[in-house]
C-alpha positions in Angstrom: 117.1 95.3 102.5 115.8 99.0 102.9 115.3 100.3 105.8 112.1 103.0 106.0 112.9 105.9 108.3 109.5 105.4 109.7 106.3 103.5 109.2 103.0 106.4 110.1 101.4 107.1 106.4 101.3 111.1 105.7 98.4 112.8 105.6 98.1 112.7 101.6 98.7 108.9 101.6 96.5 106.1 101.9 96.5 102.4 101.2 94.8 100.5 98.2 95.3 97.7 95.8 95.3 98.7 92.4 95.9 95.6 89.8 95.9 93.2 92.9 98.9 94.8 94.4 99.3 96.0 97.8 99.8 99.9 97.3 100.4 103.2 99.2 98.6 105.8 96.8 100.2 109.2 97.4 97.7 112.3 96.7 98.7 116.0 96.0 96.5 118.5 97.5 96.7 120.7 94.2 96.8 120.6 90.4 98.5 116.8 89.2 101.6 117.1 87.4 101.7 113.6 86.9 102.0 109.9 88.4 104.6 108.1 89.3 104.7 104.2 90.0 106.9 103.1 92.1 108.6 99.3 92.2 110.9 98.4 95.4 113.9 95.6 95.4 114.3 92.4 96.8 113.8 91.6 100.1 111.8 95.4 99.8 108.3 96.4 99.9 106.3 99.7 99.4 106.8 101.2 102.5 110.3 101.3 101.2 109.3 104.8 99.4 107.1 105.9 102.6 109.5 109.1 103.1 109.5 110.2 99.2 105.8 110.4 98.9 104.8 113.8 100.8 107.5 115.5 99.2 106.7 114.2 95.6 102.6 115.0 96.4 104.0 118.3 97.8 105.8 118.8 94.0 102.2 117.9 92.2 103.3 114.2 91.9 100.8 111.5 92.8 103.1 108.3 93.8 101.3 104.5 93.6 104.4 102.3 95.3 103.4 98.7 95.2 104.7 95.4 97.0 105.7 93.4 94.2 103.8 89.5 94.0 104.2 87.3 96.5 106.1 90.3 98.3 105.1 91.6 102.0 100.8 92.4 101.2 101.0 91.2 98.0 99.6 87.5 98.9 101.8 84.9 96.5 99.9 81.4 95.9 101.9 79.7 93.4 104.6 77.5 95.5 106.4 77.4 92.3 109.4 80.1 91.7 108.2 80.7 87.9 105.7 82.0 88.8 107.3 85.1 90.2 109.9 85.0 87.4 111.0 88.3 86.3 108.5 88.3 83.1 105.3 87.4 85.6 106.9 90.9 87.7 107.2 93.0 84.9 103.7 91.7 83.5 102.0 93.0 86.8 104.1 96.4 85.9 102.3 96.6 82.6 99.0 95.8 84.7 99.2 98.6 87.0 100.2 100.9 84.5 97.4 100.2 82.6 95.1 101.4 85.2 97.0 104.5 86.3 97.0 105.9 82.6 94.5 108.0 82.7 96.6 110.0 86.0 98.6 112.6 82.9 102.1 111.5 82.3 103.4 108.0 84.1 106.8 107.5 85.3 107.7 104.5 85.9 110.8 103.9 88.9 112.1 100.6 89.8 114.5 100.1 93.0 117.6 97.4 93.0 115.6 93.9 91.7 112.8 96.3 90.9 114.7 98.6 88.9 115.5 95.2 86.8 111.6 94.4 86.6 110.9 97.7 85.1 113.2 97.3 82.4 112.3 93.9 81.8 108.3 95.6 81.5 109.6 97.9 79.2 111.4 95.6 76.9 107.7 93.1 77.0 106.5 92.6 73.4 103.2 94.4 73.1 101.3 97.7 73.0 102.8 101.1 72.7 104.7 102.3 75.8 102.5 103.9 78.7 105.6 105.7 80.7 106.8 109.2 80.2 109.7 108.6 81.7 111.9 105.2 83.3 114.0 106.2 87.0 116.6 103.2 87.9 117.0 103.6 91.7 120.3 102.0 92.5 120.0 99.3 89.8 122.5 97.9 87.5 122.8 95.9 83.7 123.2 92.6 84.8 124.1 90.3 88.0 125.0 91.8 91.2 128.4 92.7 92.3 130.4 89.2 93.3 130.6 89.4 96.9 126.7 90.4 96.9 126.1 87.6 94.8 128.0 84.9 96.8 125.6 86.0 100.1 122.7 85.5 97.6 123.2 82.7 96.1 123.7 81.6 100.4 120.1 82.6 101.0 118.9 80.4 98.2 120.5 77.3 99.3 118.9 78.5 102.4 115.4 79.4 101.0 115.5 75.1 100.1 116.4 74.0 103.2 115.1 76.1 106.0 112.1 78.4 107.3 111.9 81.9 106.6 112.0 82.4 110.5 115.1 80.7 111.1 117.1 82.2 108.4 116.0 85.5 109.5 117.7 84.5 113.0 120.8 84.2 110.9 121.1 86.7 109.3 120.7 88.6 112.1 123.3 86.9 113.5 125.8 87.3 110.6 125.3 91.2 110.6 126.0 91.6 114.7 127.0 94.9 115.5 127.3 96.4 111.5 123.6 97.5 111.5 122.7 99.9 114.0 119.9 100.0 116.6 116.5 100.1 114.9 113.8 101.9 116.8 111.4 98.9 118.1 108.5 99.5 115.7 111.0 99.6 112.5 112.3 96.6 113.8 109.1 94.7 114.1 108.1 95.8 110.8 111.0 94.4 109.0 110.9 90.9 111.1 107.2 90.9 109.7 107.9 91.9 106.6 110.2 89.3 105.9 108.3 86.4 107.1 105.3 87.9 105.2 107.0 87.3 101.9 106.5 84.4 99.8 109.6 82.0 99.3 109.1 80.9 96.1 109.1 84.9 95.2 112.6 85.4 97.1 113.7 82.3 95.7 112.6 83.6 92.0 114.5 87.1 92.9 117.6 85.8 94.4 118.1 83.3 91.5 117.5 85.9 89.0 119.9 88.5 90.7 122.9 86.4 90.6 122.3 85.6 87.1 120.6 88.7 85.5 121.7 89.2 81.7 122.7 93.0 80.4 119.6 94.4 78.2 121.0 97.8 78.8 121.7 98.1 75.0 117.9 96.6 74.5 116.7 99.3 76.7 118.6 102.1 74.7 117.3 100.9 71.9 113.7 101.9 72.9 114.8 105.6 73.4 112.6 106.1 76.4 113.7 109.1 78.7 116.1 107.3 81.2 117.5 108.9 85.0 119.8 106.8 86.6 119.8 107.4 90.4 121.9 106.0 93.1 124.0 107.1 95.9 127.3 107.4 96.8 128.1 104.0 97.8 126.5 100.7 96.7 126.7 97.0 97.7 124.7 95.5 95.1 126.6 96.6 92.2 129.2 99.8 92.0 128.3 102.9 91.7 131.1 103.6 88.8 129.6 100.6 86.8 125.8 102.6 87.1 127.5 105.8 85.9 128.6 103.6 82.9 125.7 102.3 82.6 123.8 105.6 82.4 126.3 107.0 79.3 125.4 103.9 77.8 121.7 104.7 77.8 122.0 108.8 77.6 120.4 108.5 80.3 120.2 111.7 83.3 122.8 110.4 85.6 122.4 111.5 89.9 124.6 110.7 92.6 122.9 111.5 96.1 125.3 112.7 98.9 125.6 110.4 101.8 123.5 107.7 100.5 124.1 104.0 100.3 121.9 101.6 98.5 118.7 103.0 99.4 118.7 106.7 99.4 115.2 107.0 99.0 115.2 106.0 102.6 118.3 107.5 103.7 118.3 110.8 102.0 114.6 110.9 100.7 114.1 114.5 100.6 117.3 115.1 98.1 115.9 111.8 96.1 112.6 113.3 95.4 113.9 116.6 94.5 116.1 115.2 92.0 112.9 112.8 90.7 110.4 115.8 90.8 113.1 117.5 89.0 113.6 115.1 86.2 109.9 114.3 86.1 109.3 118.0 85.5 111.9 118.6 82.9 
């Protein structure tokens, strides 16, 4: 999961809900260059993007990052996983686009699963396209790398069988002394946040992650302006098989310097001047 380098909302950011998500809504104190929606990963939430807003408002951008359904503040009721399947997600994409459209040019960003999600919105039969531009944060074509996928495919045996507290004692657990000391307050928020999501929705995710088919060729197809952004190193699926990935969608292919997984948390002010950059071509 991300980790957000810390949790106190910038002075241009404020919380909202904005087609029944949960949303941070990012505000530039000037002229609006344009909006940008932002979609976090599994396990993730909004505040995931917490560091890339201030800079992207500081660049003209106004940012609307959402916690998907049934994730963190975006209460799920169904107790059934399809109804967080990935077409619901991408569905409530659409949604929220729909109301941001009138914010000048919409680029639409999805990170890990939610880099998926997007795709899968932009591939939904329907109306014309609302997005300017597509960003995938660290995302790949299809299931997760193996090794990733075996620990999935642990937590949702898990997710059947046990309480979201418990298995978050686990996993604790099975990382030891690999993850560093959090500050207290991140801490807390991430114990939170976990039991705070719905399991049918992890459940949904985690199924469709170590299953996920390969629309990459789809998504070229629809000739939308395409970044592919990750850093260095990645767990979920390789950073050589993103590059490929991006030549297969002419896409604008970045690498971030000393960034895992997330480096809109761990390197956000190089992240969102390579976004604001792309955004602004």
């Amino acid at each position: 999961m991300s980790t957000p380098p810390f949790l106190k909302l910038p002075g241009c950011v404020r919380t909202a809900r904005v087609a029944g998500l949960a949303a941070l809504r990012g505000e530039p104190a000037g002229e609006v260059r344009g909006t940008a929606l932002l979609v976090p990963g599994f396990t993730g939430s909004k505040e995931d993007f917490i560091a890339l807003l201030e800079p992207l408002a500081a660049a003209g951008f106004r940012t609307v990052a959402v916690d998907q359904r049934g994730q963190f503040e975006s209460t799920g009721r169904d107790e059934d996983p399809s109804g967080y399947g990935i077409g619901v997600l991408a569905a409530d994409v659409r949604a929220v686009s729909a109301e941001l459209a009138d914010g000048g040019p919409l680029h639409l960003l999805g990170h890990s699963f939610g880099g998926q999600v997007v795709r899968e919105a932009v591939l939904l039969n329907g109306s014309e396209l609302p997005w300017a531009s597509l960003t995938l944060l660290s995302t790949g074509p299809g299931t997760i790398d193996p090794a990733e996928a075996a620990r999935t495919s642990l937590l949702l045996d898990a997710l059947g069988s046990m309480d979201l507290e418990s298995i978050w004692q686990v996993m604790r657990q099975m990382e030891g002394e690999r993850v560093p000391p959090l500050e207290p307050e991140i801490a807390e928020f991430l114990h939170r946040r976990w039991l705070a999501n719905h399991p049918a929705a992890l459940r949904a995710a985690a199924a469709h992650l170590v299953a996920a088919p390969d629309r990459v060729d789809e998504l070229a197809a629809v000739g939308l302006r395409t970044h592919v952004l990750s850093g260095e190193q990645d767990h979920a699926w390789p950073v050589p098989e993103q590059s490929l990935m991006a030549e297969r969608l002419g896409a604008r292919r970045t690498v971030v310097e000393g960034a895992g997984h997330s480096p809109n948390a761990e390197r956000p002010a190089e992240t969102a001047a390579a976004l604001a950059a792309f955004w602004s071509a």
